[in-house]
mmCIF file of the N, C-alpha and C atoms, coordinates in Angstrom:
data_MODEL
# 
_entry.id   MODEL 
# 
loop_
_atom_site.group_PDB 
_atom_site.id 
_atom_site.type_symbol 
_atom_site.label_atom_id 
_atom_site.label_alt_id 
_atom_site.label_comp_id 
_atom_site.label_asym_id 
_atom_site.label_entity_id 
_atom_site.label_seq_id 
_atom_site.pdbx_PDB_ins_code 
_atom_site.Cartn_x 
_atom_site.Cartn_y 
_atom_site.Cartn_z 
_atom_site.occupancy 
_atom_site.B_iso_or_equiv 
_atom_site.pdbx_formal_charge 
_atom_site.auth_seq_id 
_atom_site.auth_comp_id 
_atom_site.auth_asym_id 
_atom_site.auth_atom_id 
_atom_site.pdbx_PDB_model_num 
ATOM 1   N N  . UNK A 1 1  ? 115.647 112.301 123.468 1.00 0.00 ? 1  UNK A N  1 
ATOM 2   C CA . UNK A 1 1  ? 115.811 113.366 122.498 1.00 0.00 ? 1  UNK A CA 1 
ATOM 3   C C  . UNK A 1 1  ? 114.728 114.414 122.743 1.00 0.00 ? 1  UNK A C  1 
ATOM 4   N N  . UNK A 1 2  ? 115.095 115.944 122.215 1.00 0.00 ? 2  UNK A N  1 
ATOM 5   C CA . UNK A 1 2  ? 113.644 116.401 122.425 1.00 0.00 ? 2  UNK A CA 1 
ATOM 6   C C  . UNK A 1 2  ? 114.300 117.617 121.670 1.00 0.00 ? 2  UNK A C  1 
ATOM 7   N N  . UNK A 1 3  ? 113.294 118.624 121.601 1.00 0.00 ? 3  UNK A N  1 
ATOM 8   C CA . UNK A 1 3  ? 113.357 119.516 120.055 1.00 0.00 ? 3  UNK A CA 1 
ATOM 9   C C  . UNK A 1 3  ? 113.019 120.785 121.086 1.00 0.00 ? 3  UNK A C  1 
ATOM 10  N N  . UNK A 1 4  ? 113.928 121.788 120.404 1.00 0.00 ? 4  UNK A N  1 
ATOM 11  C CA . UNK A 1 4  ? 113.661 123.267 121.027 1.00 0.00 ? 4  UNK A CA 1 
ATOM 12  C C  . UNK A 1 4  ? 112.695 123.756 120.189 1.00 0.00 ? 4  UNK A C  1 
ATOM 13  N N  . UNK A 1 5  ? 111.410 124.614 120.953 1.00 0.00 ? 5  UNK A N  1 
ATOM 14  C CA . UNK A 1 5  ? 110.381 125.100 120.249 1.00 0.00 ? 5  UNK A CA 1 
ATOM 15  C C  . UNK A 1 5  ? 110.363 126.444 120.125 1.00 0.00 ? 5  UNK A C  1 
ATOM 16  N N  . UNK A 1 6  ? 111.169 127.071 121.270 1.00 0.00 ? 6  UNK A N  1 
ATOM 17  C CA . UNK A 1 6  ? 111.608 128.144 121.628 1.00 0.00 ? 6  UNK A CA 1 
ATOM 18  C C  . UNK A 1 6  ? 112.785 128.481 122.723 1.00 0.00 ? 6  UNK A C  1 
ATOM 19  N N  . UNK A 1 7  ? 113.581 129.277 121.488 1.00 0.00 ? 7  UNK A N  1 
ATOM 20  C CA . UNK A 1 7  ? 115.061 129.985 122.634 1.00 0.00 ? 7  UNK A CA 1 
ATOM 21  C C  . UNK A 1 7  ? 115.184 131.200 122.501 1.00 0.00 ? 7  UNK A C  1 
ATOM 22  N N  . UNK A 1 8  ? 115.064 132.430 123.495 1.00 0.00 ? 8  UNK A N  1 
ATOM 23  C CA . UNK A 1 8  ? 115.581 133.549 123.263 1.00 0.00 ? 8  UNK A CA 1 
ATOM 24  C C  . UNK A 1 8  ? 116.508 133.557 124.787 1.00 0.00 ? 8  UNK A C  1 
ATOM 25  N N  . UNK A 1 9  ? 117.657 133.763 124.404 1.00 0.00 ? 9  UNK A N  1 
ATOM 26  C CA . UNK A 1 9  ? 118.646 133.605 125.856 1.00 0.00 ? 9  UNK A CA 1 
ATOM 27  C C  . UNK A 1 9  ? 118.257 132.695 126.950 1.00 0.00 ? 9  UNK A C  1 
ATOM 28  N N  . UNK A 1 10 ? 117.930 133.420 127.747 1.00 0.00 ? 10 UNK A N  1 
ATOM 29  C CA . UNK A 1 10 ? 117.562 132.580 129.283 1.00 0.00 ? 10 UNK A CA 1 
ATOM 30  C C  . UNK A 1 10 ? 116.073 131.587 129.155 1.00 0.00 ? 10 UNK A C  1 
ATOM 31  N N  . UNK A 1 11 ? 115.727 132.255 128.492 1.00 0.00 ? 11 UNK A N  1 
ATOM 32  C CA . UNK A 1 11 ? 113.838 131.339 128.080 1.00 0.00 ? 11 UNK A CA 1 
ATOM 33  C C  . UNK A 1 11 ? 114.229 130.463 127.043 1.00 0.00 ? 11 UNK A C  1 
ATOM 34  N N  . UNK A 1 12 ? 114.124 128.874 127.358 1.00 0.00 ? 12 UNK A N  1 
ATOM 35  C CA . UNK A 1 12 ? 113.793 128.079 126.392 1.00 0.00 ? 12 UNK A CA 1 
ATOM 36  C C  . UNK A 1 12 ? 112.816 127.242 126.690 1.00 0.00 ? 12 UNK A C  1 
ATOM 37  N N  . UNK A 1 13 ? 111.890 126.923 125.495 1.00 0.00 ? 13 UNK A N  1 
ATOM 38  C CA . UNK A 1 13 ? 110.392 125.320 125.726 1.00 0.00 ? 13 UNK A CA 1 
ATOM 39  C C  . UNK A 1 13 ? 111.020 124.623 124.878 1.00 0.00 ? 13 UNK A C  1 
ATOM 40  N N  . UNK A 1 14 ? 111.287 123.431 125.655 1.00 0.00 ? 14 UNK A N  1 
ATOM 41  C CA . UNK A 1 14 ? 111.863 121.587 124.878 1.00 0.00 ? 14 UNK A CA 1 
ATOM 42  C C  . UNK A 1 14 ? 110.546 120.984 125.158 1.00 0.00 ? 14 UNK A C  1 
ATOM 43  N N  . UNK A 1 15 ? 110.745 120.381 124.062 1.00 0.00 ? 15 UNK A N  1 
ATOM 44  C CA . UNK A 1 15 ? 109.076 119.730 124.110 1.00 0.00 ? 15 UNK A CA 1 
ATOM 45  C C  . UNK A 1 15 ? 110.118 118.007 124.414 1.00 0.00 ? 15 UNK A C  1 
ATOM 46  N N  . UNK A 1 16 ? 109.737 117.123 125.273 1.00 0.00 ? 16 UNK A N  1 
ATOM 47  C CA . UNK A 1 16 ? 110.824 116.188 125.690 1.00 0.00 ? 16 UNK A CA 1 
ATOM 48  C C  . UNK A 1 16 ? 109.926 114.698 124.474 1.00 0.00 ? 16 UNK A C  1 
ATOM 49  N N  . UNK A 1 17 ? 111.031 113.720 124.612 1.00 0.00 ? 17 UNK A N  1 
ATOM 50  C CA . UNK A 1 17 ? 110.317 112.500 123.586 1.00 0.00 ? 17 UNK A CA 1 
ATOM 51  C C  . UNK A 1 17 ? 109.953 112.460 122.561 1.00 0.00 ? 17 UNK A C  1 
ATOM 52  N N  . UNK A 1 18 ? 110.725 113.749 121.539 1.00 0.00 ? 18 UNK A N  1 
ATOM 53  C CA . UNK A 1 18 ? 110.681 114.253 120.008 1.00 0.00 ? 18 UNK A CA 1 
ATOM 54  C C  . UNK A 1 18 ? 111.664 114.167 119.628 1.00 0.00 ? 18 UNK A C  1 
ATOM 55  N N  . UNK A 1 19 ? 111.333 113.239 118.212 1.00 0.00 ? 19 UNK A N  1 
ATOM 56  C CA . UNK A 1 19 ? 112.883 113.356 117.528 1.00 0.00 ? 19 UNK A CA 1 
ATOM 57  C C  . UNK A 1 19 ? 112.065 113.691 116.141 1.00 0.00 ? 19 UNK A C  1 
ATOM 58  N N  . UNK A 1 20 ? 113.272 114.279 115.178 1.00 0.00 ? 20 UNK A N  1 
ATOM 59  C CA . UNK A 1 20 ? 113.029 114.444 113.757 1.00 0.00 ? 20 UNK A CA 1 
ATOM 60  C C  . UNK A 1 20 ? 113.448 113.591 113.200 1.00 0.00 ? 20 UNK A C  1 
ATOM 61  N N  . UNK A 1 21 ? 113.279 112.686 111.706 1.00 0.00 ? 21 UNK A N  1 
ATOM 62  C CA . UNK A 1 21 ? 113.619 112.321 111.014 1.00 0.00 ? 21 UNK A CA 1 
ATOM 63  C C  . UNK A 1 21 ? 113.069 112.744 109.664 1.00 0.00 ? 21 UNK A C  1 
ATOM 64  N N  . UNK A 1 22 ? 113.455 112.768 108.581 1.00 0.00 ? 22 UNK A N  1 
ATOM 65  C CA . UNK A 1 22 ? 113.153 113.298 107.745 1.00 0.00 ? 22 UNK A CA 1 
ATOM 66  C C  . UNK A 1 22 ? 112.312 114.933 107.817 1.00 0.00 ? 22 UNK A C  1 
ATOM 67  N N  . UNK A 1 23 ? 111.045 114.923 107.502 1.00 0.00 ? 23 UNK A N  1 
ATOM 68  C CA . UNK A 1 23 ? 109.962 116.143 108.034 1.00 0.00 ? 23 UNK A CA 1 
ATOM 69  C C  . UNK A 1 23 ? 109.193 115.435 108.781 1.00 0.00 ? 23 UNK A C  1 
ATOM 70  N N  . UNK A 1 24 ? 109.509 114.171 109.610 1.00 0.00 ? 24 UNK A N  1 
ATOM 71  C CA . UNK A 1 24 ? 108.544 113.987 110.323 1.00 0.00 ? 24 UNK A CA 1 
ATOM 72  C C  . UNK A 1 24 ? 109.016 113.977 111.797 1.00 0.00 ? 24 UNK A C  1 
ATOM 73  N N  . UNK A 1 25 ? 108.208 113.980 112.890 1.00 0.00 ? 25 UNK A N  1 
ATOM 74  C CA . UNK A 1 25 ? 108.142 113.800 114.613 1.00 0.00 ? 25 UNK A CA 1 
ATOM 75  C C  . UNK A 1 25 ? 107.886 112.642 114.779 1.00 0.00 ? 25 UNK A C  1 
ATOM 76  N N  . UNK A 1 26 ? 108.918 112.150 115.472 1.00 0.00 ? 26 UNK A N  1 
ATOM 77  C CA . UNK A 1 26 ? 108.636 110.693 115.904 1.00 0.00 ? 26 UNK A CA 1 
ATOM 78  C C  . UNK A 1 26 ? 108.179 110.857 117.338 1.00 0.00 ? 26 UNK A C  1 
ATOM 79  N N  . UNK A 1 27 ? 107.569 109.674 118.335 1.00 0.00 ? 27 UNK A N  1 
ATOM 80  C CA . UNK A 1 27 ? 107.835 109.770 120.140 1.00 0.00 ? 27 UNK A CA 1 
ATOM 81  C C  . UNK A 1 27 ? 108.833 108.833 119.912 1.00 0.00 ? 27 UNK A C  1 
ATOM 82  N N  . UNK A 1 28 ? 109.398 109.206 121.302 1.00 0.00 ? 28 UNK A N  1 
ATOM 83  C CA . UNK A 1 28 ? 110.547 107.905 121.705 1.00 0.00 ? 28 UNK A CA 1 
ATOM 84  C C  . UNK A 1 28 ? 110.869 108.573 123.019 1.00 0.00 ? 28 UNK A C  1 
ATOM 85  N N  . UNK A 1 29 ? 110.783 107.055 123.257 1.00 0.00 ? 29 UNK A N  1 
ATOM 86  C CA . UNK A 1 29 ? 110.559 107.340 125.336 1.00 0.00 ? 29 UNK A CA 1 
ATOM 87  C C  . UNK A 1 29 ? 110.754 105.537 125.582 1.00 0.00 ? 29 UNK A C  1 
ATOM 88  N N  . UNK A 1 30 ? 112.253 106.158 126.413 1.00 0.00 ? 30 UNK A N  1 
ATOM 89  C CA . UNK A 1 30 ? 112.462 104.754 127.344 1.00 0.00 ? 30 UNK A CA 1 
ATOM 90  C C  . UNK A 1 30 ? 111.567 104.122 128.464 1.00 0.00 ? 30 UNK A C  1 
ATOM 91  N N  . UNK A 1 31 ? 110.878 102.759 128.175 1.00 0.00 ? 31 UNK A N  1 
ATOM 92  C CA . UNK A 1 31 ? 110.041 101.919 128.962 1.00 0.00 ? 31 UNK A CA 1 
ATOM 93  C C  . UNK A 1 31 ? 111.202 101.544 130.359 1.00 0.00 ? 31 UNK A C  1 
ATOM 94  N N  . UNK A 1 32 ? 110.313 101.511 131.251 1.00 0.00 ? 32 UNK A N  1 
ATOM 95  C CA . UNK A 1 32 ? 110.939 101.931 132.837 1.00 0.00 ? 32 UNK A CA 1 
ATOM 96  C C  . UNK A 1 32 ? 111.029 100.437 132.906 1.00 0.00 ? 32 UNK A C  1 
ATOM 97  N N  . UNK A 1 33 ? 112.150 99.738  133.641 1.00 0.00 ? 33 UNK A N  1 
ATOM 98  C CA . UNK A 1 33 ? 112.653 98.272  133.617 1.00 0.00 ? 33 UNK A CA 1 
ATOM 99  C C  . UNK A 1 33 ? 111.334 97.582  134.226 1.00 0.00 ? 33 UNK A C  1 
ATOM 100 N N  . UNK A 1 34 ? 110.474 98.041  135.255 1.00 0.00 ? 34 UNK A N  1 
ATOM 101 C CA . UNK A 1 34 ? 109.620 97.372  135.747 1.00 0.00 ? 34 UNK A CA 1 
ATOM 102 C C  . UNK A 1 34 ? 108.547 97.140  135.262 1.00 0.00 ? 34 UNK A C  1 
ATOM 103 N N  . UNK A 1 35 ? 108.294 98.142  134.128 1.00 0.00 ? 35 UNK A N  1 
ATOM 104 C CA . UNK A 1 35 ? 106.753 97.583  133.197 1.00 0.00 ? 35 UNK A CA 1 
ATOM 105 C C  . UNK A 1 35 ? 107.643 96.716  131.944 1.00 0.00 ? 35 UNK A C  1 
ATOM 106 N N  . UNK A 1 36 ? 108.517 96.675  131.625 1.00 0.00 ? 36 UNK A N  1 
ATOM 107 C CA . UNK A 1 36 ? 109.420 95.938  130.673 1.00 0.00 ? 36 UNK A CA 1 
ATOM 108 C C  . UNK A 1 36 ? 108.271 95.065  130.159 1.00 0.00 ? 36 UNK A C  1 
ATOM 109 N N  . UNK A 1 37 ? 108.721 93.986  131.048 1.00 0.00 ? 37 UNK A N  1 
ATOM 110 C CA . UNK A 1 37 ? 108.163 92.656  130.495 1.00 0.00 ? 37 UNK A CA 1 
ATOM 111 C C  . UNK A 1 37 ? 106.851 92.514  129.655 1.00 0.00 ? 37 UNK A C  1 
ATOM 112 N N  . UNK A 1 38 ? 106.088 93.869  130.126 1.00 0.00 ? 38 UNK A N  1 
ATOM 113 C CA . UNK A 1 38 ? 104.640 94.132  129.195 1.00 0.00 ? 38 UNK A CA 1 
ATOM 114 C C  . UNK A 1 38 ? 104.743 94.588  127.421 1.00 0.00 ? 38 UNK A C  1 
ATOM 115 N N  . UNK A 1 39 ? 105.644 94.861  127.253 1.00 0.00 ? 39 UNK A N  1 
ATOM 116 C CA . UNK A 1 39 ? 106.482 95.098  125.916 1.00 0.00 ? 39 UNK A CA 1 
ATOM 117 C C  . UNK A 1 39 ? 107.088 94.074  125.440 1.00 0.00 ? 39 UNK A C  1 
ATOM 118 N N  . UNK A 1 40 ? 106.731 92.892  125.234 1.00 0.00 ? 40 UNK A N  1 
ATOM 119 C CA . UNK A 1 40 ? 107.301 91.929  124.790 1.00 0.00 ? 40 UNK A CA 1 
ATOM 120 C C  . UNK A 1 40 ? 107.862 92.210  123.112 1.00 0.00 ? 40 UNK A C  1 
ATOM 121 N N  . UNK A 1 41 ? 109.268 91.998  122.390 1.00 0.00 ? 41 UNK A N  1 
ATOM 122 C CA . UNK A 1 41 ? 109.074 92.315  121.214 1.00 0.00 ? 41 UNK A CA 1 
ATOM 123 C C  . UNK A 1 41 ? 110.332 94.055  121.181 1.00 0.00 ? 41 UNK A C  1 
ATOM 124 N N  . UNK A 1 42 ? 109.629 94.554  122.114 1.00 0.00 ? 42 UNK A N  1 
ATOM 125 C CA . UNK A 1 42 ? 110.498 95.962  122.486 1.00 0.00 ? 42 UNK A CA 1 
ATOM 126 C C  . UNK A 1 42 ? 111.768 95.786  122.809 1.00 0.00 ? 42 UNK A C  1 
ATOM 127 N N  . UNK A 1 43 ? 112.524 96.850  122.331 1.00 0.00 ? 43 UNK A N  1 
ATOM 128 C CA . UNK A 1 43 ? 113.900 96.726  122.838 1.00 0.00 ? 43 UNK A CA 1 
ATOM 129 C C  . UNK A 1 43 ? 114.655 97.779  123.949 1.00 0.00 ? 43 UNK A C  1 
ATOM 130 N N  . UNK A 1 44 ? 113.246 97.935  124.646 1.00 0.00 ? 44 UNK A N  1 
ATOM 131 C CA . UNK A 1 44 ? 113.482 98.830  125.747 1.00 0.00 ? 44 UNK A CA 1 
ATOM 132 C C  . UNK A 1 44 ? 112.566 100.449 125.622 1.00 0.00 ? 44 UNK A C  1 
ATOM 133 N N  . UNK A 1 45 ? 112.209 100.749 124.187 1.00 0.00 ? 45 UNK A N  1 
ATOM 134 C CA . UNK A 1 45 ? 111.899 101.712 123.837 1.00 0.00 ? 45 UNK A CA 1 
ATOM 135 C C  . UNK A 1 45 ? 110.536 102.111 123.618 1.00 0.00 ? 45 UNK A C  1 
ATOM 136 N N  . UNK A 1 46 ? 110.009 102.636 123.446 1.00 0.00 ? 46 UNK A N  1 
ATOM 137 C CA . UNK A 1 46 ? 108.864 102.979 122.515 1.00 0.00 ? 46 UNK A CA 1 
ATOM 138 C C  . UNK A 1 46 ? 108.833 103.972 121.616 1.00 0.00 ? 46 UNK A C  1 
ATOM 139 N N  . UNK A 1 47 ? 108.631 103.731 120.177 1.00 0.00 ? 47 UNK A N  1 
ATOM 140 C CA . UNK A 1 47 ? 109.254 104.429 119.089 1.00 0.00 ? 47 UNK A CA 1 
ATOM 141 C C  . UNK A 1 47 ? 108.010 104.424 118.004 1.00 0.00 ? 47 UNK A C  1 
ATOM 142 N N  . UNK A 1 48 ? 107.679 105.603 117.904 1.00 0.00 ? 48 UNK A N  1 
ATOM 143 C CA . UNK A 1 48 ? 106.012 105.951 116.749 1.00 0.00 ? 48 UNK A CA 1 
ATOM 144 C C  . UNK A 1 48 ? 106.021 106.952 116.116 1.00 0.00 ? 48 UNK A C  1 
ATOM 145 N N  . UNK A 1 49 ? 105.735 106.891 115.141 1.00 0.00 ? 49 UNK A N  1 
ATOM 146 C CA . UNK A 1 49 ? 105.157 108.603 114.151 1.00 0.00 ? 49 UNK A CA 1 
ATOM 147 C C  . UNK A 1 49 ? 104.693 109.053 114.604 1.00 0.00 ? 49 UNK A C  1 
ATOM 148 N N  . UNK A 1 50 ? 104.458 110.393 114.990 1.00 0.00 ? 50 UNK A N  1 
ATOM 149 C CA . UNK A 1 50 ? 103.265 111.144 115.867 1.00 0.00 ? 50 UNK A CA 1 
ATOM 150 C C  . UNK A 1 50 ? 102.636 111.929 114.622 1.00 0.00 ? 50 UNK A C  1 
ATOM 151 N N  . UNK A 1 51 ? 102.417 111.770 113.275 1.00 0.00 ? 51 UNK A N  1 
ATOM 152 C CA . UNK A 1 51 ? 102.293 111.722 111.858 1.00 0.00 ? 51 UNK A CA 1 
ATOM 153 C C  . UNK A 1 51 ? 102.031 113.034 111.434 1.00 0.00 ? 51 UNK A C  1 
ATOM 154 N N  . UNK A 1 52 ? 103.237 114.251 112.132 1.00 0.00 ? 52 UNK A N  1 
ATOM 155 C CA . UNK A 1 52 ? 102.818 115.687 111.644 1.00 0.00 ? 52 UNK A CA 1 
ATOM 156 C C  . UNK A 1 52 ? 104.353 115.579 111.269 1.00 0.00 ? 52 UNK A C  1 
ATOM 157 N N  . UNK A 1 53 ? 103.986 116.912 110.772 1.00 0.00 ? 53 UNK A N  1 
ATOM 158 C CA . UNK A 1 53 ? 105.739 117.674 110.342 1.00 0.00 ? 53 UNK A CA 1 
ATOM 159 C C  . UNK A 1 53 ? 105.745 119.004 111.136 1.00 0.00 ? 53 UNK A C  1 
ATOM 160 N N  . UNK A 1 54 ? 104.206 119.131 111.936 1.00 0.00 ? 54 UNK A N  1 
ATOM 161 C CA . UNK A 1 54 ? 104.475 120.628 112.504 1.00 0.00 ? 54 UNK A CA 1 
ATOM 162 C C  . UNK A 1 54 ? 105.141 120.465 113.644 1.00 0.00 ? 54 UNK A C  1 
ATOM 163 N N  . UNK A 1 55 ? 106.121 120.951 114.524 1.00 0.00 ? 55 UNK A N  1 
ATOM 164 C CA . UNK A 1 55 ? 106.610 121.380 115.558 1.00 0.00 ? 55 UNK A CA 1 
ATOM 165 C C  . UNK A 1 55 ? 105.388 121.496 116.927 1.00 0.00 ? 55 UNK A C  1 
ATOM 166 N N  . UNK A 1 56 ? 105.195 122.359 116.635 1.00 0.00 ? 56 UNK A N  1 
ATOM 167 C CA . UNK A 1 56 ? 103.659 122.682 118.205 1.00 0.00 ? 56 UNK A CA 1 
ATOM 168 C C  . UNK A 1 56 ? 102.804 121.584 117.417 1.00 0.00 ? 56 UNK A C  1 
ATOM 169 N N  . UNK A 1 57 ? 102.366 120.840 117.325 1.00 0.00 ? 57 UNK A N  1 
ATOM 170 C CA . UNK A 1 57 ? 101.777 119.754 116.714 1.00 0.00 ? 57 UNK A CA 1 
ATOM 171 C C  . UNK A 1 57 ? 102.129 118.906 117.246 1.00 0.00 ? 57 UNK A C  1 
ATOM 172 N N  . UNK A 1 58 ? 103.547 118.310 117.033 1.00 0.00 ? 58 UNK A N  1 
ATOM 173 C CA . UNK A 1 58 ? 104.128 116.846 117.754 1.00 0.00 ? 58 UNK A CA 1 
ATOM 174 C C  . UNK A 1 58 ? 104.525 117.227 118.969 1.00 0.00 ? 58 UNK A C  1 
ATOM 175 N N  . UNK A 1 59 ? 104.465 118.665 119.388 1.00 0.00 ? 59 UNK A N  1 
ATOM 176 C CA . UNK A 1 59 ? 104.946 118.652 120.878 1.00 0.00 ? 59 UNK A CA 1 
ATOM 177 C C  . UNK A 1 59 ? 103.569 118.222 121.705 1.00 0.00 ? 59 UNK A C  1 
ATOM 178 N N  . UNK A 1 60 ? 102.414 118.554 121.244 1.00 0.00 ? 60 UNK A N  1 
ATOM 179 C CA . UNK A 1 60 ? 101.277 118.376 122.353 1.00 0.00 ? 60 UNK A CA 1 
ATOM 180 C C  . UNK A 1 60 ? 101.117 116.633 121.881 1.00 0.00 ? 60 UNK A C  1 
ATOM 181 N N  . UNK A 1 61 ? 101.050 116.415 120.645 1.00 0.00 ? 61 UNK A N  1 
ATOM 182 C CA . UNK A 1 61 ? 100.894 114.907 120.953 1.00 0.00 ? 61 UNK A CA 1 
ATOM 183 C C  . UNK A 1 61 ? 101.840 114.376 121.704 1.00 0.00 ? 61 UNK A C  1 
ATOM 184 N N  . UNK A 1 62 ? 103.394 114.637 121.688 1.00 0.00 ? 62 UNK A N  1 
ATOM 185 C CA . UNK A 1 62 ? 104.328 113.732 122.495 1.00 0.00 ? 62 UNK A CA 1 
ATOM 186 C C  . UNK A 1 62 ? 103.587 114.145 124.022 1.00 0.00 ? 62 UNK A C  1 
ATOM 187 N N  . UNK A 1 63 ? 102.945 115.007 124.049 1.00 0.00 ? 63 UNK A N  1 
ATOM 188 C CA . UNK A 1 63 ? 102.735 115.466 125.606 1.00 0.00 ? 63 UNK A CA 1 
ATOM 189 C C  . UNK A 1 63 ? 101.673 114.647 126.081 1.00 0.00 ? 63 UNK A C  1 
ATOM 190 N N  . UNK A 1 64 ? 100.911 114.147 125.085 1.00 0.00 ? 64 UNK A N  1 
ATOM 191 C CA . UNK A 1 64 ? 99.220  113.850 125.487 1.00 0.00 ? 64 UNK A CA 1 
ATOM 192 C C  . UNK A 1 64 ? 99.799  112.424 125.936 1.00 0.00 ? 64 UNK A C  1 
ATOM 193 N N  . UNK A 1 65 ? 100.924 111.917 124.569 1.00 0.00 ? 65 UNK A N  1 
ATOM 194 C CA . UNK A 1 65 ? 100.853 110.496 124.889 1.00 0.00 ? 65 UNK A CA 1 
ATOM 195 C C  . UNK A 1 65 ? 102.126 110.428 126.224 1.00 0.00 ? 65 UNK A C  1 
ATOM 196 N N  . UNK A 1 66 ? 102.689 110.916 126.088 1.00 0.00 ? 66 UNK A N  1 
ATOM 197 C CA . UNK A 1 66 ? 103.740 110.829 127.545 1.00 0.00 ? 66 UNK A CA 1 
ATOM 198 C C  . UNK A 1 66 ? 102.838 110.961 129.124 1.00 0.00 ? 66 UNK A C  1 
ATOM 199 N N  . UNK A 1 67 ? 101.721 111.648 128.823 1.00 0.00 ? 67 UNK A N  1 
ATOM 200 C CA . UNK A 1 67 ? 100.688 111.296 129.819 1.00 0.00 ? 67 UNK A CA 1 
ATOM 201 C C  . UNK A 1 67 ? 100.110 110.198 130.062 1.00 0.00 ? 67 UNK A C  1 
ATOM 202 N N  . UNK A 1 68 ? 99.425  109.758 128.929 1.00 0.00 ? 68 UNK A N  1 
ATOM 203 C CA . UNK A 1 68 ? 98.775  108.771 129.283 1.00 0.00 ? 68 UNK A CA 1 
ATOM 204 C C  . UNK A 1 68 ? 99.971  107.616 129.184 1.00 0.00 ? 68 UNK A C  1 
ATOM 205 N N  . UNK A 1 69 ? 101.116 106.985 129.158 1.00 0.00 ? 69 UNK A N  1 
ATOM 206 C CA . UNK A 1 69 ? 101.740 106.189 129.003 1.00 0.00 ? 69 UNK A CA 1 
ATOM 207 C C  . UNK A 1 69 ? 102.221 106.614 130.917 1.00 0.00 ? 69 UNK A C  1 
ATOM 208 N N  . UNK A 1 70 ? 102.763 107.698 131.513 1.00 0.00 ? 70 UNK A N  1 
ATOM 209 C CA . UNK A 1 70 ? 102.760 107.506 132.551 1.00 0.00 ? 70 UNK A CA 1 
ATOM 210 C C  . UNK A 1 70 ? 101.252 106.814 133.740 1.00 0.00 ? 70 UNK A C  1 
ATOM 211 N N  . UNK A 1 71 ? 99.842  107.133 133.582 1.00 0.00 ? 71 UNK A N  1 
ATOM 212 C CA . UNK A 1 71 ? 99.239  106.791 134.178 1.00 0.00 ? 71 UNK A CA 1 
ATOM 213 C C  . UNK A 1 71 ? 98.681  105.220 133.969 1.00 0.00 ? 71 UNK A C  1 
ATOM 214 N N  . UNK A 1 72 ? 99.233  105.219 132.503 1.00 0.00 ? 72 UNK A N  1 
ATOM 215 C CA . UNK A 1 72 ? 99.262  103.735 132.713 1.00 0.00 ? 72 UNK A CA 1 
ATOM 216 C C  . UNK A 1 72 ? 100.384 102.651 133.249 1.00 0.00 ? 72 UNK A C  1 
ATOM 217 N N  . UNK A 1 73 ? 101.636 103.417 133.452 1.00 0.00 ? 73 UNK A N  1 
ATOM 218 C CA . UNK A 1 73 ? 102.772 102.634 133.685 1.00 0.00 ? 73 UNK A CA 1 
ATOM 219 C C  . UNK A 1 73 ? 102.225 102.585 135.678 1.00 0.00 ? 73 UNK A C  1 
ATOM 220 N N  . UNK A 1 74 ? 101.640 104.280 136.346 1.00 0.00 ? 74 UNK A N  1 
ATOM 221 C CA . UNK A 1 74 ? 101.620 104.377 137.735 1.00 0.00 ? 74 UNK A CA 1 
ATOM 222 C C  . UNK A 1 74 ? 100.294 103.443 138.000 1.00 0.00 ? 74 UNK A C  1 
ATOM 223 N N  . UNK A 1 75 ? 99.914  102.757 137.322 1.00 0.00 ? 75 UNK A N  1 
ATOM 224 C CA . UNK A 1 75 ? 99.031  101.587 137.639 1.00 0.00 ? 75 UNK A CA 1 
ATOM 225 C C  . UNK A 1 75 ? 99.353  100.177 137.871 1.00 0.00 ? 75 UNK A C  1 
# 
């Protein structure tokens, strides 16, 4: 899922691994089959409050943590 932050015609920013529910930003980002097994409990996913309601807010946290969840998965 991921949330438009900005569209004017040809220019759009999706901030990726954002969903809304209620007024809040969740992350959610599919765990890659090969770190799986380190998620015991998971059902493939990883699914958290990123605990704002602002828009540019949950986009840099989904960004910070989609970082560090890749350099820990390329380890």
């Amino acid at each position: 899922m991921a949330i438009v932050l900005f569209d004017r015609g040809a220019f759009r920013v999706v901030a990726r691994y954002v969903e809304q529910r209620g007024g809040t930003y969740y992350f959610r980002r599919r765990i890659p089959d090969d770190v799986r097994p380190l998620y015991p409990g998971r059902k493939g996913f990883l699914f958290f409050s990123l605990k704002t309601s602002d828009p540019m807010e949950a986009a840099r946290r989904a960004d910070e943590e989609a970082r560090r969840q890749d350099a820990l998965w390329e380890t």
